[in-house]
PyMOL Python script that loads the backbone (N, CA, C, O; Angstrom):
from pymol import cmd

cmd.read_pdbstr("""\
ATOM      1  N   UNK A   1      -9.204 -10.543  11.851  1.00  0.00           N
ATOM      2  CA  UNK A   1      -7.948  -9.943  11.501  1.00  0.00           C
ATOM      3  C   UNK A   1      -8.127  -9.136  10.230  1.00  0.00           C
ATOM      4  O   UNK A   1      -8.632  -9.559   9.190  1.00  0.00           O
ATOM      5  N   UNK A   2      -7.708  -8.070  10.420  1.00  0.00           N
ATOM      6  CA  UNK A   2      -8.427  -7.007   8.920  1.00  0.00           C
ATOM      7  C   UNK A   2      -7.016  -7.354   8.292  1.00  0.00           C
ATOM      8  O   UNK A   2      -6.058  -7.705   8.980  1.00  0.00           O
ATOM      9  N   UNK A   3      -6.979  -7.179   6.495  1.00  0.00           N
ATOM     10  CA  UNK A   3      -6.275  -7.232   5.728  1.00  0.00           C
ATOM     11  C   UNK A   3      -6.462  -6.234   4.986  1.00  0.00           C
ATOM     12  O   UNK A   3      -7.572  -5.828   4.645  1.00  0.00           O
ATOM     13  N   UNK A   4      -5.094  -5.614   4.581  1.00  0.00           N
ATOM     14  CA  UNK A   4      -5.037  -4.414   3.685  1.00  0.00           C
ATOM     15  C   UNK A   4      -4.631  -4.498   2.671  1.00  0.00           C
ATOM     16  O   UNK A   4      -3.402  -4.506   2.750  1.00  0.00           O
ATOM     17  N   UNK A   5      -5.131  -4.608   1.183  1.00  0.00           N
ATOM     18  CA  UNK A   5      -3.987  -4.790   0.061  1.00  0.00           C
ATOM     19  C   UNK A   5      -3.707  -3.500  -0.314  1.00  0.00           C
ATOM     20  O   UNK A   5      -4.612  -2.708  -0.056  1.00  0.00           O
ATOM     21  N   UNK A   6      -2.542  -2.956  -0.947  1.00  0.00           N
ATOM     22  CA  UNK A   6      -2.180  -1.784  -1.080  1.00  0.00           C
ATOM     23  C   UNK A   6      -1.632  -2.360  -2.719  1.00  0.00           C
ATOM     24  O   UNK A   6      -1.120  -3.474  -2.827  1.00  0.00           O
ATOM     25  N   UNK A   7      -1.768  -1.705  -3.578  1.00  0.00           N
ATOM     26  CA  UNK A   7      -1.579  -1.440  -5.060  1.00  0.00           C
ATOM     27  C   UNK A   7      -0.858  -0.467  -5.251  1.00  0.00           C
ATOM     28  O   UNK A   7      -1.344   0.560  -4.778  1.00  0.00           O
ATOM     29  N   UNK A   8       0.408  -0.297  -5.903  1.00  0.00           N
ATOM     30  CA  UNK A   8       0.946   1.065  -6.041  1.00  0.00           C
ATOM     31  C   UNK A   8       2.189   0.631  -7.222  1.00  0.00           C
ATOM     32  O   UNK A   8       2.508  -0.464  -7.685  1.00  0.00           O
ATOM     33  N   UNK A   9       2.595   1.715  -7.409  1.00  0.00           N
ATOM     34  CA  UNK A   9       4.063   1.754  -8.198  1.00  0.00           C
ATOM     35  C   UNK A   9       5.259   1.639  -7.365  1.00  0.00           C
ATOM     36  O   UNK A   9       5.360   2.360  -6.373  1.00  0.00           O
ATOM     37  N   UNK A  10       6.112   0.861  -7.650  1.00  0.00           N
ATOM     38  CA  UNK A  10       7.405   0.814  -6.770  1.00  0.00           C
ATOM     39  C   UNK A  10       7.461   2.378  -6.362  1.00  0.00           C
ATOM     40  O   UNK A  10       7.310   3.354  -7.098  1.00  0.00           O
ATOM     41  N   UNK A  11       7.808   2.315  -4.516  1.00  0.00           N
ATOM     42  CA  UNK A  11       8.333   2.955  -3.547  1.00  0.00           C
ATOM     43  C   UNK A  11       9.312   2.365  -3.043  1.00  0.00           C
ATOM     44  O   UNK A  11       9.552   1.179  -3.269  1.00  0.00           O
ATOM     45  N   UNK A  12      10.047   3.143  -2.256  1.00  0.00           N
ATOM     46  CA  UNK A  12      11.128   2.744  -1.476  1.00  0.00           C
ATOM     47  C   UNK A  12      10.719   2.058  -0.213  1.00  0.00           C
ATOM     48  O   UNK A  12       9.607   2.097   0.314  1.00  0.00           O
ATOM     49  N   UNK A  13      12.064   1.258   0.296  1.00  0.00           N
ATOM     50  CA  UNK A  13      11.298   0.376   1.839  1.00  0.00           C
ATOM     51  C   UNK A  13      10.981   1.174   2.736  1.00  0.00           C
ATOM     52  O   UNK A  13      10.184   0.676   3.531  1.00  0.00           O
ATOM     53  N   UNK A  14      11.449   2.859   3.084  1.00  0.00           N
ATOM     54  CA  UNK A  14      10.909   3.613   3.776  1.00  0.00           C
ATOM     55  C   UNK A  14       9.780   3.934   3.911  1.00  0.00           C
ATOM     56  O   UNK A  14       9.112   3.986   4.944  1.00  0.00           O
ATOM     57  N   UNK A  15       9.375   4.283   2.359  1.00  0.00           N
ATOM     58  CA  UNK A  15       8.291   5.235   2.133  1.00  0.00           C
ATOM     59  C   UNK A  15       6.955   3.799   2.573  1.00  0.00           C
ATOM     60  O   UNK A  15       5.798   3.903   2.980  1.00  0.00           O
ATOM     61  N   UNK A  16       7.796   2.577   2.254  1.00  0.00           N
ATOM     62  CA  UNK A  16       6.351   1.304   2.804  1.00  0.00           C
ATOM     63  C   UNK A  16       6.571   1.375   4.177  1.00  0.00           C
ATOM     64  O   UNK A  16       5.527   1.399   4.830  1.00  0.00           O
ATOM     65  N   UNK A  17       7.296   1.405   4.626  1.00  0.00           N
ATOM     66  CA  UNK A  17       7.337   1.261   6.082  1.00  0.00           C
ATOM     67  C   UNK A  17       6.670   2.406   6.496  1.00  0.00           C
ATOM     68  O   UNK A  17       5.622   2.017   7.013  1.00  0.00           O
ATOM     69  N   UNK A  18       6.740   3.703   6.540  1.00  0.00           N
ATOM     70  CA  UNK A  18       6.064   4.785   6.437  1.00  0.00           C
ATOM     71  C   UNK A  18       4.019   4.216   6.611  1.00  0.00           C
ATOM     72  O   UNK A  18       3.172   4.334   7.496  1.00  0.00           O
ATOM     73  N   UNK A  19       4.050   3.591   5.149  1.00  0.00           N
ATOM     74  CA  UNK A  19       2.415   3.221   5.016  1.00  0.00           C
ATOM     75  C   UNK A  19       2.051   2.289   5.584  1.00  0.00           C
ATOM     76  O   UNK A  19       1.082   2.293   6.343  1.00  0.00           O
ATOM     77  N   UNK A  20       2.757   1.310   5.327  1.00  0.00           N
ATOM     78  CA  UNK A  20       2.296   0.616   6.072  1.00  0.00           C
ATOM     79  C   UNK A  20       1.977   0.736   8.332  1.00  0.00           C
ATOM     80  O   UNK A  20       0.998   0.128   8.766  1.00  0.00           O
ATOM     81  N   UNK A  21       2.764   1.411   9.213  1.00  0.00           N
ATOM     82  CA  UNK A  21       2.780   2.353  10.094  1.00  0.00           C
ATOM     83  C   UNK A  21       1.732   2.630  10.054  1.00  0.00           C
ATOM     84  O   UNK A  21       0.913   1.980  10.703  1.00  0.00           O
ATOM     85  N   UNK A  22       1.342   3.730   9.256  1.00  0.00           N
ATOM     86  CA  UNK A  22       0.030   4.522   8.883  1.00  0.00           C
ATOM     87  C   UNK A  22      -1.246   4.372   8.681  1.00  0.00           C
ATOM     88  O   UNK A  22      -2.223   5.110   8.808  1.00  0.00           O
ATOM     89  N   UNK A  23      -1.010   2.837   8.205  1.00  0.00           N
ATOM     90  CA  UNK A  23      -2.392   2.056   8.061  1.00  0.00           C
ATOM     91  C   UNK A  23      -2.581   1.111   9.461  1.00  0.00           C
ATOM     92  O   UNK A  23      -3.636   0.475   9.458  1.00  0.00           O
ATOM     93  N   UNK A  24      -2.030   0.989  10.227  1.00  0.00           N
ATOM     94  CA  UNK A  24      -1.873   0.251  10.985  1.00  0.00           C
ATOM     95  C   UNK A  24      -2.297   0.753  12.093  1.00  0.00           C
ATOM     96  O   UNK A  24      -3.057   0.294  12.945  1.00  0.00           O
ATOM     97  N   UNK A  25      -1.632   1.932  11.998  1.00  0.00           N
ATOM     98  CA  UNK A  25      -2.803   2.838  13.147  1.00  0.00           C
ATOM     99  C   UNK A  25      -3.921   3.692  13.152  1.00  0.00           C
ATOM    100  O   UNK A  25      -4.284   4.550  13.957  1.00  0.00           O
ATOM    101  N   UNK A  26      -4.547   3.156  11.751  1.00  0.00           N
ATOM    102  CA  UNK A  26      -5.688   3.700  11.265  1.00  0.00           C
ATOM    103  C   UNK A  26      -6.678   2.803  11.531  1.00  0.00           C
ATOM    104  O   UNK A  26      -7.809   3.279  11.444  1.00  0.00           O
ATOM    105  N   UNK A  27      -6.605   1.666  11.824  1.00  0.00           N
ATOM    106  CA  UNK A  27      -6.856   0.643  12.085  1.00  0.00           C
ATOM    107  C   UNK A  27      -7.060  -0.047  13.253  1.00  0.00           C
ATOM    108  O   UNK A  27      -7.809  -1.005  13.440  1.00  0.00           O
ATOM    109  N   UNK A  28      -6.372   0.485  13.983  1.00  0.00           N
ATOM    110  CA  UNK A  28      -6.074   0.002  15.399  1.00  0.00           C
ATOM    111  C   UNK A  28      -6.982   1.120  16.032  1.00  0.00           C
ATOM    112  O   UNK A  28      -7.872   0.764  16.805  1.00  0.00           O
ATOM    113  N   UNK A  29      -6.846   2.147  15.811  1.00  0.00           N
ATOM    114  CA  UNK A  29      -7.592   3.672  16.031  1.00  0.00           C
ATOM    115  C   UNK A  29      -9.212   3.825  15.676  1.00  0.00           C
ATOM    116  O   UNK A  29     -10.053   4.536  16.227  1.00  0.00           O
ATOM    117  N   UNK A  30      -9.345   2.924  14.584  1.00  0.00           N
ATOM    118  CA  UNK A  30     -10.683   2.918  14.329  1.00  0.00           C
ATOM    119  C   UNK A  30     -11.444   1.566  14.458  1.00  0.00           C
ATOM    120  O   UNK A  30     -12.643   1.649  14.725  1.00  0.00           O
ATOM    121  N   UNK A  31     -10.834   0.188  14.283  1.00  0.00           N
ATOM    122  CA  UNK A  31     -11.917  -0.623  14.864  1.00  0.00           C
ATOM    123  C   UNK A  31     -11.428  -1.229  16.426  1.00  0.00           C
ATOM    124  O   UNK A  31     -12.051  -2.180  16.900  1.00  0.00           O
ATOM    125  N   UNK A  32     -10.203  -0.572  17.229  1.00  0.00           N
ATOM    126  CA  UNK A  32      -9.770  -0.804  18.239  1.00  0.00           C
ATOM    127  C   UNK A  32      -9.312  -2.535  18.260  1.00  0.00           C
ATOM    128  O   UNK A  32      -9.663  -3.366  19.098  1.00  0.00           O
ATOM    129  N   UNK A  33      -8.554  -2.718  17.234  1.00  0.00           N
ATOM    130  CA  UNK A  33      -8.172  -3.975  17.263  1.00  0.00           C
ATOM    131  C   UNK A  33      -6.556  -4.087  17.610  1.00  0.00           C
ATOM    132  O   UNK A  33      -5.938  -3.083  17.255  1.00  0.00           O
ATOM    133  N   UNK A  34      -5.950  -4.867  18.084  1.00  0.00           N
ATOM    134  CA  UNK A  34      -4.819  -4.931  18.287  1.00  0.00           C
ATOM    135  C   UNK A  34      -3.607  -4.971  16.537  1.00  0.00           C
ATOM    136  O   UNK A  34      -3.820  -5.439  15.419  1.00  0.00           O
ATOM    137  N   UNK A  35      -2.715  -4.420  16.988  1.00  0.00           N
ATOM    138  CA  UNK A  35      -1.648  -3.856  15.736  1.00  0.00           C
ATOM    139  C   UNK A  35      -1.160  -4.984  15.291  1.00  0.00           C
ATOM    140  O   UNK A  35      -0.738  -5.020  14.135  1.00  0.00           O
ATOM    141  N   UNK A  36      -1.114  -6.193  16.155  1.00  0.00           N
ATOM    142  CA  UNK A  36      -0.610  -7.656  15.979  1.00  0.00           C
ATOM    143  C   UNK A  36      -1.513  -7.943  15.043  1.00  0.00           C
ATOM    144  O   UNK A  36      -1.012  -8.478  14.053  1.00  0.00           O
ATOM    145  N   UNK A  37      -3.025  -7.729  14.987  1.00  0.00           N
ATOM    146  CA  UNK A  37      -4.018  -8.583  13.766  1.00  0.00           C
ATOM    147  C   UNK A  37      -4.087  -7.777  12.705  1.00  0.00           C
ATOM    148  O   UNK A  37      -4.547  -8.335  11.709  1.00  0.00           O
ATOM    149  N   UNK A  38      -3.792  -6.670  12.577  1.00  0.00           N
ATOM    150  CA  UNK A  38      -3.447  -5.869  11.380  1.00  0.00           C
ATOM    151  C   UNK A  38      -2.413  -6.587  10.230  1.00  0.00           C
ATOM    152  O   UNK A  38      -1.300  -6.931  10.629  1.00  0.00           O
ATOM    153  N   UNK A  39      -2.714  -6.775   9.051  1.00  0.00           N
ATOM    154  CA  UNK A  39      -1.646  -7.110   7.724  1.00  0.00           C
ATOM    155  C   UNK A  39      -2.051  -5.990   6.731  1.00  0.00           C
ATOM    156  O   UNK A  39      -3.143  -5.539   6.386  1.00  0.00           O
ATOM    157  N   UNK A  40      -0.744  -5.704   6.396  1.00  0.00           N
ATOM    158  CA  UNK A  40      -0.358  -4.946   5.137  1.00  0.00           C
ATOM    159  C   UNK A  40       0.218  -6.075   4.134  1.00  0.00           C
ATOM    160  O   UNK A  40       1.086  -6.907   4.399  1.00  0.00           O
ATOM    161  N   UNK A  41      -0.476  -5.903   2.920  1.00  0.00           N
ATOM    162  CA  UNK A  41       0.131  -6.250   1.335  1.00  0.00           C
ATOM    163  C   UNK A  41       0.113  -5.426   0.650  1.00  0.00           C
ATOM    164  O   UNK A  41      -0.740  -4.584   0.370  1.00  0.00           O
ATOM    165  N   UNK A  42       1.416  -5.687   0.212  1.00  0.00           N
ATOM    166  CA  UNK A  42       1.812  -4.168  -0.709  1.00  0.00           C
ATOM    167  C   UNK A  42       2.218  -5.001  -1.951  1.00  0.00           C
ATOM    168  O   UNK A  42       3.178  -5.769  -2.009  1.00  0.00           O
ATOM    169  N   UNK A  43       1.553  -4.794  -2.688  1.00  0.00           N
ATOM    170  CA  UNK A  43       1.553  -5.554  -4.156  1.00  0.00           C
ATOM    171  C   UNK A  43       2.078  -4.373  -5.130  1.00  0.00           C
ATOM    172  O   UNK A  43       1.294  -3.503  -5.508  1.00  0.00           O
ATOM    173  N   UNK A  44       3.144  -4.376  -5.437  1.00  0.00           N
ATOM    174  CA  UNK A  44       3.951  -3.294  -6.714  1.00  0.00           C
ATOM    175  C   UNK A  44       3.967  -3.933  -7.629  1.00  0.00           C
ATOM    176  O   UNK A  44       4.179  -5.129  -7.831  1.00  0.00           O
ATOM    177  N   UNK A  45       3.581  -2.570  -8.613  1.00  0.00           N
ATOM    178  CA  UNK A  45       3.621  -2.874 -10.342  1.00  0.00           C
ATOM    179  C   UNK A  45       4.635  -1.696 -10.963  1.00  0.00           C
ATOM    180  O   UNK A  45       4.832  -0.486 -10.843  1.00  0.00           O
ATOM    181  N   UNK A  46       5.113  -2.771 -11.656  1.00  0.00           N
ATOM    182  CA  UNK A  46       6.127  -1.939 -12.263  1.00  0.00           C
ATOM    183  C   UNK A  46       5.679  -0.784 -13.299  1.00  0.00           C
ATOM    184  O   UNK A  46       4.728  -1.094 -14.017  1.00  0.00           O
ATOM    185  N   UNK A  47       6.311   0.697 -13.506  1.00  0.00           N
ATOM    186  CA  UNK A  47       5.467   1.308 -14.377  1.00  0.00           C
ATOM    187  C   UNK A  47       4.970   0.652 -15.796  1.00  0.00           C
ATOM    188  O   UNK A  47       3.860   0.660 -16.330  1.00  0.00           O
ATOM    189  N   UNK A  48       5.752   0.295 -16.049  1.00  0.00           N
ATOM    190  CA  UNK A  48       5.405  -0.132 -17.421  1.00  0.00           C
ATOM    191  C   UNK A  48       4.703  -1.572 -18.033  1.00  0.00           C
ATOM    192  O   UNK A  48       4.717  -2.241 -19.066  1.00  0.00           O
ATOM    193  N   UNK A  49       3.974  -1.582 -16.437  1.00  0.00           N
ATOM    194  CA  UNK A  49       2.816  -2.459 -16.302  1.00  0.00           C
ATOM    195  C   UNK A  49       1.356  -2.060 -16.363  1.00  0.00           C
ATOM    196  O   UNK A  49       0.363  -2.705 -16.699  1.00  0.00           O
ATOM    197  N   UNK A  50       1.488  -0.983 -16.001  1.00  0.00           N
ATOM    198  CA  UNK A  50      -0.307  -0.568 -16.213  1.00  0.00           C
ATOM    199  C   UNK A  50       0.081   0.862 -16.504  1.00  0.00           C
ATOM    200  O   UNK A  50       1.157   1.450 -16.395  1.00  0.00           O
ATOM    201  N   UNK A  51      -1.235   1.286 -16.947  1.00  0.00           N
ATOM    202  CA  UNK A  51      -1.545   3.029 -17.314  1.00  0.00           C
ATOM    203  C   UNK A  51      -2.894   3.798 -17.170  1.00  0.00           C
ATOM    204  O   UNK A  51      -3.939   3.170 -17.002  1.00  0.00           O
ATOM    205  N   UNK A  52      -2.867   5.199 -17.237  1.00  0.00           N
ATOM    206  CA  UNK A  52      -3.958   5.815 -17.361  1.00  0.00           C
ATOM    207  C   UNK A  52      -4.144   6.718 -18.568  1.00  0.00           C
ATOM    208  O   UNK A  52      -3.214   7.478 -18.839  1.00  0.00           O
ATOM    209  N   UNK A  53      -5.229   6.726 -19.321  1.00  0.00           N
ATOM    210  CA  UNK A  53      -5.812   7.471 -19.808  1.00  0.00           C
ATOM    211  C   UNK A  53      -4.816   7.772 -21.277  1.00  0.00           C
ATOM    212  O   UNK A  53      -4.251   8.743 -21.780  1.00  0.00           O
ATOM    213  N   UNK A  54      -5.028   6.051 -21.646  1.00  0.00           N
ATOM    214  CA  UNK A  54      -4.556   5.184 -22.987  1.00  0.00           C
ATOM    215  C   UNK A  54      -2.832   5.378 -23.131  1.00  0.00           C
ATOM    216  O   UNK A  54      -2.298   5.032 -24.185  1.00  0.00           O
ATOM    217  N   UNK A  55      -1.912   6.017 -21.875  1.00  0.00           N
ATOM    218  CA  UNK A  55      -0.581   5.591 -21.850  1.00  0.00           C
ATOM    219  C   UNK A  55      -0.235   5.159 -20.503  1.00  0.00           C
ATOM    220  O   UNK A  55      -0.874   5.353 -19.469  1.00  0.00           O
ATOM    221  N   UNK A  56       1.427   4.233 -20.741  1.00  0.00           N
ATOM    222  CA  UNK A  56       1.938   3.487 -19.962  1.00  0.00           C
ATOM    223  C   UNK A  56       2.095   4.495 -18.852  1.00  0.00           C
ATOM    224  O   UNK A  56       2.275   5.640 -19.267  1.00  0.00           O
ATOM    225  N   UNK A  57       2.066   4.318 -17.258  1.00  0.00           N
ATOM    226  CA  UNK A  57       2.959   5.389 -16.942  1.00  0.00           C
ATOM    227  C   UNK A  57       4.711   5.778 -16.455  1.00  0.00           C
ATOM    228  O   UNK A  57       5.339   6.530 -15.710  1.00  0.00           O
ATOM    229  N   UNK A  58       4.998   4.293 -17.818  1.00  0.00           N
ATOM    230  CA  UNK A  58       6.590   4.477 -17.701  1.00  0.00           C
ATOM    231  C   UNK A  58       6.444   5.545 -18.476  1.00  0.00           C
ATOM    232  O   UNK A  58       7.225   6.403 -18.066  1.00  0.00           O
ATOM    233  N   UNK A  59       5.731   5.992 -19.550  1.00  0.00           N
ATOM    234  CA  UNK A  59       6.032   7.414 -20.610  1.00  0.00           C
ATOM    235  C   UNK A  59       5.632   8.322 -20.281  1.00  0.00           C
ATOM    236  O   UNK A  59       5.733   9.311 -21.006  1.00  0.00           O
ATOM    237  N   UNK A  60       4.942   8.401 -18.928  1.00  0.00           N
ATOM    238  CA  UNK A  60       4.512  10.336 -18.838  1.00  0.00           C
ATOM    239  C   UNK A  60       5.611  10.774 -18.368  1.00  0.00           C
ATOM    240  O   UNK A  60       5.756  11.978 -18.157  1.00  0.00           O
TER     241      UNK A  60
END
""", "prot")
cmd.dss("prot")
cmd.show_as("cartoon", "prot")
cmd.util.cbc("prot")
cmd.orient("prot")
């Protein structure tokens, strides 16, 4: 059963539903496994939890 963790900044439930979809049939498409053994984790961080390139990216 493949597992996907996904890391990102809060999105909307669309825009996950959207990716998650997307990964699912990237998946299914490439190791021909059924969409049932596919998992998405979508682990969100809030901006003003991590940063790049020595600022938060709640401040850009």
């Amino acid at each position: 059963m493949p597992v996907v963790t996904v890391q990102q900044g809060p999105r909307s439930t669309e825009l996950k539903r959207e990716l998650v979809r997307q990964i699912t049939d990237a998946f299914v498409d490439a190791l021909h496994v059924p969409a049932e053994s596919v998992q998405v984790w979508i682990h969100e961080v809030p901006t003003d939890s991590w940063g790049s390139a020595g600022k938060l990216t709640a401040d850009k």
